[in-house]
C-alpha positions in Angstrom: 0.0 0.0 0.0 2.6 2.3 0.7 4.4 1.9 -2.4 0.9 2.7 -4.1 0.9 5.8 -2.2 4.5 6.7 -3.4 3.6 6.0 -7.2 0.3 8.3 -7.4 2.6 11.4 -5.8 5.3 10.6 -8.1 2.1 10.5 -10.4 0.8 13.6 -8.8 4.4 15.8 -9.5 4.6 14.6 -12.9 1.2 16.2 -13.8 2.6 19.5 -11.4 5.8 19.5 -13.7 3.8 19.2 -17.3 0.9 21.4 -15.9 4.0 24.1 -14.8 6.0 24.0 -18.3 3.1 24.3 -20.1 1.3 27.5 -18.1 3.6 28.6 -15.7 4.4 28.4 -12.1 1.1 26.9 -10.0 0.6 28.6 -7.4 -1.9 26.6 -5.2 -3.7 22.5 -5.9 -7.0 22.8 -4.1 -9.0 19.7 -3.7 -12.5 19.1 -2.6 -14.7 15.5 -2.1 -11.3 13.5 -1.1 -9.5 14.4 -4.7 -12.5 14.2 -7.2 -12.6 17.6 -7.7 -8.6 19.6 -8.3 -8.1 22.5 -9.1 -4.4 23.9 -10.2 -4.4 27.9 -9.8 -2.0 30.2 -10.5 -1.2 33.3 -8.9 -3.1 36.2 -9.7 -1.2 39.7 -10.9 -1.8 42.6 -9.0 -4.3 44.3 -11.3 -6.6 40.9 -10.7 -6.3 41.4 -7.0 -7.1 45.5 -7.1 -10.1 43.9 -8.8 -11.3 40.8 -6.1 -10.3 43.5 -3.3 -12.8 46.0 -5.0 -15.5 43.8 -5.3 -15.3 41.6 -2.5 -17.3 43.9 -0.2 -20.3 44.1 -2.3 -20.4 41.4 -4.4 -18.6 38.6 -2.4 -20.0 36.1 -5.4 -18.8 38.3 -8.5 -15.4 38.6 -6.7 -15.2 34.4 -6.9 -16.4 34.6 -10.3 -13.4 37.2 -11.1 -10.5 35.4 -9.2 -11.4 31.9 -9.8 -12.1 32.5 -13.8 -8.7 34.3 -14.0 -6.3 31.9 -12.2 -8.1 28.6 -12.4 -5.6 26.3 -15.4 -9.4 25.8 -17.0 -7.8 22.8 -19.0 -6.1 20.6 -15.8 -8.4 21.6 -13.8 -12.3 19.9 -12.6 -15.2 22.4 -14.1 -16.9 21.8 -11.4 -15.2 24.9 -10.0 -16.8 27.3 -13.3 -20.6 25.7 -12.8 -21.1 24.4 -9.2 -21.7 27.1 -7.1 -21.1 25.7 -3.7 -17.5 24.7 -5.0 -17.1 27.7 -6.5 -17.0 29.4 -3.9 -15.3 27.0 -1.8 -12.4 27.7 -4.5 -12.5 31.6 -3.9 -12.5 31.1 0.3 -9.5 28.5 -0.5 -7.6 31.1 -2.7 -8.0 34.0 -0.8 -4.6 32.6 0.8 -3.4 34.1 -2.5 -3.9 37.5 -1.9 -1.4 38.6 1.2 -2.0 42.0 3.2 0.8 42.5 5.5 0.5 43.9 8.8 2.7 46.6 9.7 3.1 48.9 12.4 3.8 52.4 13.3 6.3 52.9 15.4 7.2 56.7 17.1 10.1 58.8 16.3 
């Protein structure tokens, strides 16, 4: 069983490799309902985040639809993620992680 284990990761960063030569550094795997539904993202630019941080306060749903239609490798990946809500969305809360605000501080003269 183990050596099953090792072949489908082998398996698995094989696909990562071809997937990464072919469209570019992934950036995240997200996987929902124990690996039936992947998804390979890459990482969004900084004129697709200005757009998901914009919209995210009023239209939490339109800011999925941006993100997730802009970094999700449509052709590796389930499409599930494009017509299921639910997993949609579930994608988007997952690749939030993407975006990165740090936290500084102000500190007095």
């Amino acid at each position: 069983m183990e050596d099953t284990k090792k072949v489908k990761q082998e398996t698995e960063e094989a696909k990562i490799a071809r997937i990464e030569a072919k469209h570019g550094k992934i950036a995240m795997v997200i996987s929902f309902d124990q690996g039936a539904h992947v998804g390979y993202l890459k990482m969004p630019d900084r004129v697709l985040k200005d757009k998901v941080l914009a919209a995210v306060k009023d239209a939490p749903h339109h800011a999925a639809e941006i993100m997730i239609n802009n970094i999700l490798i449509k052709e590796e990946s389930s499409s599930i993620f494009l017509t299921d809500d639910g997993y949609l969305l579930g994608a988007f809360q997952l690749a939030q992680e993407l975006i990165s605000i740090k936290q500084g501080e102000i500190k007095k003269n």
